[in-house]
C-alpha positions, 0 to 999 in steps of 0.5 A: 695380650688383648684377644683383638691383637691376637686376633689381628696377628693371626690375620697378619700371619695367615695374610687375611685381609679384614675385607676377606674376613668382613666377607667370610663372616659377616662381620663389619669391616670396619671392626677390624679396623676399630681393633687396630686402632685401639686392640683393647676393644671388645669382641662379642660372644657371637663375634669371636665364634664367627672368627674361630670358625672361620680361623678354625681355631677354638675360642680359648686360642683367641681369648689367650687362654691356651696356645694350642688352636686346636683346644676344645671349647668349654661351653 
């Protein structure tokens, strides 16, 4: 699964809007949007560590590389 779907199905899960998310982290709203439409667009480094703060998870959840949220990020 593209990390922008997983990405989406946590917003969905959790009921997060793309404007509350667009709000919380400063990303455009109309990102989320670009990801629905097409779920195998691009995240950039900064982007992804925006959003597993703010869905306090790790960035290797998001990426599907683990299926625990809580797994530490490897830097």
């Amino acid at each position: 699964m593209e990390h922008t779907q997983i990405i989406l199905n946590i917003m969905q899960e959790r009921q997060i809007t793309p404007y509350r998310m667009a709000k919380a982290t400063g990303i455009s709203e109309s990102l989320f949007s670009k990801w629905k439409e097409s779920p195998t667009s691009k995240v950039s480094s900064n982007n992804l560590v925006l959003i597993a703060e703010y869905l306090d998870c790790s960035v290797d959840y998001l990426l599907g590389r683990t299926k625990n949220p809580n797994h530490p990020i490897k830097l």
